[in-house]
DOVODO-581156 format. One line per field, with one value per residue (C-alpha): residue number from 1; residue in three letters; chain; x, y, z. Coordinates in steps of 0.5 Angstrom, whole numbers, plus 2048, in hexadecimal, padded with zeros to 3 digits. Layout:
// DOVODO-581156
num = c(NUM ...)
residu = c(ALA ...)
chaine = c(A ...)
xx = c(X ...)
yy = c(Y ...)
zz = c(Z ...)
This chain:
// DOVODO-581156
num = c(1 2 3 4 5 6 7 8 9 10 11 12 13 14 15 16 17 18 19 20 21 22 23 24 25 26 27 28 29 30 31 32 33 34 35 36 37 38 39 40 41 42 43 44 45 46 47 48 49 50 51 52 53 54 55 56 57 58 59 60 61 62 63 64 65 66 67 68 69 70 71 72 73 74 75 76 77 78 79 80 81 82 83 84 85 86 87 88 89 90 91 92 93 94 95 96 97 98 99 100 101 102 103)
residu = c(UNK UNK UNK UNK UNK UNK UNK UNK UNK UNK UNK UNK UNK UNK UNK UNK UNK UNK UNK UNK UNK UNK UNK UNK UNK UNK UNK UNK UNK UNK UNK UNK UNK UNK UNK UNK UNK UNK UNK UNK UNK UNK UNK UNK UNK UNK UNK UNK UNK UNK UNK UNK UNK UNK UNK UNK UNK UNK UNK UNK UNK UNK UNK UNK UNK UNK UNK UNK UNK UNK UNK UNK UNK UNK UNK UNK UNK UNK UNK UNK UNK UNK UNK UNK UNK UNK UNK UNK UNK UNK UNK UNK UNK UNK UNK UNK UNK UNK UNK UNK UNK UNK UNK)
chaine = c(A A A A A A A A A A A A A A A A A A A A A A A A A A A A A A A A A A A A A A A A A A A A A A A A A A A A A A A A A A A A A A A A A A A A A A A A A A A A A A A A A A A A A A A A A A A A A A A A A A A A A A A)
xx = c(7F4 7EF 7EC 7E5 7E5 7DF 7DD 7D6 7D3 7CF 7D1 7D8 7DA 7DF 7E6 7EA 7F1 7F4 7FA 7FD 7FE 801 806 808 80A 80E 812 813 815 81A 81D 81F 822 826 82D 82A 827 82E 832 82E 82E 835 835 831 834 83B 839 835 83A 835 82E 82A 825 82B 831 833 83A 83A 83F 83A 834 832 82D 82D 827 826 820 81B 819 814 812 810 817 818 81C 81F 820 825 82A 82B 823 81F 822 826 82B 828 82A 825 822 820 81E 81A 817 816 811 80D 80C 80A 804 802 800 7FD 7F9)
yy = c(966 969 965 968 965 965 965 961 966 969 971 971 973 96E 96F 96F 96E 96F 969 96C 973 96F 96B 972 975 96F 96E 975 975 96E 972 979 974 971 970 972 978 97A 979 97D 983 983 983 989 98D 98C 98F 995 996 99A 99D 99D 9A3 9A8 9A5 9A5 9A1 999 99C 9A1 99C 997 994 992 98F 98C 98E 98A 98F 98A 982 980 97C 97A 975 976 97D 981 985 98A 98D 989 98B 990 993 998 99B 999 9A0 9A1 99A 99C 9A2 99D 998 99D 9A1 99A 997 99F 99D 997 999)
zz = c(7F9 7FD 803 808 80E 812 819 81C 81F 81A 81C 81A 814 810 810 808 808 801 802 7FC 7FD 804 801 7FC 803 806 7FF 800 806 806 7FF 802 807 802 800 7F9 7FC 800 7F9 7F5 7FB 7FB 7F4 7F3 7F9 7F4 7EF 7F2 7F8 7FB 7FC 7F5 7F7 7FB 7F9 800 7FF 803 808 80B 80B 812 80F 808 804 7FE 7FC 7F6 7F0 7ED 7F0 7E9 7EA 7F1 7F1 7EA 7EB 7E6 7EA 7E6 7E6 7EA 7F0 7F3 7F9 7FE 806 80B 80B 803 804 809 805 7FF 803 807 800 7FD 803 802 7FB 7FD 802)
């Protein structure tokens, strides 16, 4: 749902505020807060037991991340190919690779 909301004085601009696109950000955020989220984290480093992109071993990691290969399950997601297991620094290459696509 999209609301406008305007203001009295006739030289501003309204303002719209996409309530859905809000709502799918706070899910998300409640979500990889979860338990369900945390579950499916652990399960995914088991299997991989290390980075996924330079095969660094768990035990050499400090920060492990897992990291989203497709949203289109968020929630649902398949552990075995929906996401996967990286060190914080492939990650880190991962999602500068991916805001300079958009961009």
């Amino acid at each position: 749902m999209t609301v406008i909301v305007s203001s009295k004085s006739s030289s501003a601009s309204p303002i719209i505020f996409n309530w859905s696109i809000h709502l799918k950000q706070y899910k998300y955020k409640d979500y990889m807060r979860s338990e369900q989220w945390k579950a499916k984290k652990q399960e995914r480093i088991a299997i991989d037991k290390g980075c996924c992109m330079c095969g660094r071993p768990l035990d050499k990691i400090k920060s492990v991340q897992v990291h989203h290969i497709t949203y289109k399950n968020l929630g649902n997601e398949n552990v075995l190919t929906d996401i996967c297991t990286l060190c914080g620094s492939c990650y880190k290459k991962t999602h500068n690779y991916y805001n300079c696509k958009r961009a």
